[in-house]
DSSP file (Angstrom, degrees, kcal/mol; ACC not computed):
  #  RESIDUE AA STRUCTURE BP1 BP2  ACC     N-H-->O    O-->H-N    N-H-->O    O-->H-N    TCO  KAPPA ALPHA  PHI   PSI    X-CA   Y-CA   Z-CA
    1    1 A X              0   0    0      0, 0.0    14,-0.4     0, 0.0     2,-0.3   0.000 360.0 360.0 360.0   5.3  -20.5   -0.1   -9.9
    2    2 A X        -     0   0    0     11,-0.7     2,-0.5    12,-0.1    11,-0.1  -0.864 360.0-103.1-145.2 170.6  -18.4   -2.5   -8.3
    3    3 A X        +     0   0    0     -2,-0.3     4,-0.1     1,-0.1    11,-0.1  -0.766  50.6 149.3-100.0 165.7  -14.6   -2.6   -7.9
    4    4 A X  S    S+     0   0    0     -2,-0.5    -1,-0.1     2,-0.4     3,-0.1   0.222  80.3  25.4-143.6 -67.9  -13.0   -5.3  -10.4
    5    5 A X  S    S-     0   0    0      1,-0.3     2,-0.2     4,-0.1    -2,-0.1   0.981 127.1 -31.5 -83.7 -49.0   -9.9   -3.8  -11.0
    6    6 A X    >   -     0   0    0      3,-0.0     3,-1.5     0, 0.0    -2,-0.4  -0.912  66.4 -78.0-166.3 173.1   -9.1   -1.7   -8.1
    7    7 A X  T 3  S+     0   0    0      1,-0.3     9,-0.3    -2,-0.2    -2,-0.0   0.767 126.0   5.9 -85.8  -6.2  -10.3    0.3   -5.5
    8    8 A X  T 3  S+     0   0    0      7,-0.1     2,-0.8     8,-0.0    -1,-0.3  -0.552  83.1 179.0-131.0  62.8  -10.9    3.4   -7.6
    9    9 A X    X   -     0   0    0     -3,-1.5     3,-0.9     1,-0.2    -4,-0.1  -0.599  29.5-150.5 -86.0 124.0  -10.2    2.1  -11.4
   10   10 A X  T 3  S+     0   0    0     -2,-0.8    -1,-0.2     1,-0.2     4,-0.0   0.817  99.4  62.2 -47.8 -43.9  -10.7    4.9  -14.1
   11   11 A X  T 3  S+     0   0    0      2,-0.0     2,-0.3     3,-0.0    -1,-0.2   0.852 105.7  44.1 -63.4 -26.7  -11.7    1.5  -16.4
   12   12 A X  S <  S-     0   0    0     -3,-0.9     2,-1.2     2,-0.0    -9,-0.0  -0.698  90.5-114.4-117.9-178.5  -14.8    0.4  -14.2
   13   13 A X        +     0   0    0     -2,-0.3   -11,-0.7   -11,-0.1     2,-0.4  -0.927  50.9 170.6-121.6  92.5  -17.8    2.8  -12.7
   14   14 A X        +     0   0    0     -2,-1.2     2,-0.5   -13,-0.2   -12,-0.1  -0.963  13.9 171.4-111.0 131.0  -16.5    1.9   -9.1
   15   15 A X              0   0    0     -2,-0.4    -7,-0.1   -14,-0.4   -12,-0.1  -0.574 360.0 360.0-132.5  78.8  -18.5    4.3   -6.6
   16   16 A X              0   0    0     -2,-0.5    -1,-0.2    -9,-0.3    -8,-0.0   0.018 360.0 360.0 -89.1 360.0  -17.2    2.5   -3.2
C-alpha cells in the first residue's frame, strides 16, 4: 500500500 520499490512497482500494492 506503500511504495518500496518504486513509484508504481507491479511487486508491491503501491496505490499513490
Amino acid at each position: 500500500m506503500s511504495c518500496r520499490e518504486g513509484p508504481m512497482s507491479p511487486q508491491t500494492e503501491t496505490k499513490a
